[in-house]
C-alpha angles and dihedrals in degrees: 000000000000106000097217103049082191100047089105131196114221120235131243115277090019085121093070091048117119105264093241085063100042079053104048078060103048094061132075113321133196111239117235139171142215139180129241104203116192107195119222117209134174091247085081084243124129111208126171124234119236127183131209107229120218117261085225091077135104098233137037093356117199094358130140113253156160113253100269145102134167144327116271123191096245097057099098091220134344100281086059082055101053086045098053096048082049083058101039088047114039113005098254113137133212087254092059094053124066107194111224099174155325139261116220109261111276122209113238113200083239087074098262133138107211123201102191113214123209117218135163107223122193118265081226092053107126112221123209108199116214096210096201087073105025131040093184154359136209147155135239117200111234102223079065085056092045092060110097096208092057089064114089121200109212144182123232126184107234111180086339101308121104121238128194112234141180112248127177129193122196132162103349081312118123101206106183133133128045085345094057094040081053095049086046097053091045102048083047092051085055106041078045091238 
């Protein structure tokens, strides 16, 4: 578990980014967590499970996303955190998930510091979705993110400059932002890049 949850690792491209924007996010973030949860199914197939957040929320309406949201005083660290959220989000417990690492904090350009926890889930893990925060939810099997052609490198206009961002598509889903940089940190950690 990283010891700092708000010691980020910049993202590709981040060099490019409008300095307002590389200094809102060098200053004080808010630590948060999410759960990676690779989905283990009899099938011998790993998948992820994404969710497809409401377009009612604050932040990072109707995006896609991994369960997770911020730090509370009362999460004893920042895997209690991810697994909460989990909970909150999508009915998964604490005694579905086995956590089996960690990602370095990432920044979000909502002022968060996000520490990604990776966790197999059951395939016979039931999900109860809580719809206020979550339209949605689906799975993308990994081999599909491992594969190096079904990731799309993109160029967004931020402030008037234009960044290069990760982007996946998968099954009529658009997966881009803090998720894909996510997805793209984490296949890279397993193919030891």
């Amino acid at each position: 578990m990283p010891a700092d949850p708000t010691d980020v690792v910049m993202p590709m491209g981040s060099d490019d980014w409008p300095v307002r924007l590389k200094q809102q996010l060098s200053g004080v973030l808010k630590p948060a967590g999410v759960l990676i949860p690779v989905i283990e199914r009899d099938t011998a197939e790993l998948s992820l499970l994404l969710t497809q957040r409401s377009a009612e929320l604050k932040h990072h309406a109707g995006q896609v996303s991994f369960p997770g949201g911020a730090w509370e005083p009362h999460d004893t660290d920042i895997v209690a955190t991810a697994l909460r959220e989990t909970r909150e989000e999508v009915g998964i417990t604490q005694d579905d998930v086995t956590v089996i690492g960690y990602l370095s904090p990432m920044p979000t350009i909502t002022g968060y510091a996000v520490t990604p926890v990776v966790g197999v889930v059951s395939g016979d893990t039931e999900l109860r979705l809580d719809h206020a925060e979550v339209e949605y939810s689906f799975e993308v099997p990994l081999p599909f993110l491992m594969d190096a052609g079904n990731q799309k490198m993109v160029e967004r206009e931020l402030d008037g400059r234009i960044a290069t961002m990760a982007e996946y598509h998968y099954d009529g889903q658009r997966i881009w932002g803090a998720t894909a940089f996510i997805i793209r940190e984490f296949i890279k950690l397993l193919k030891k890049e």
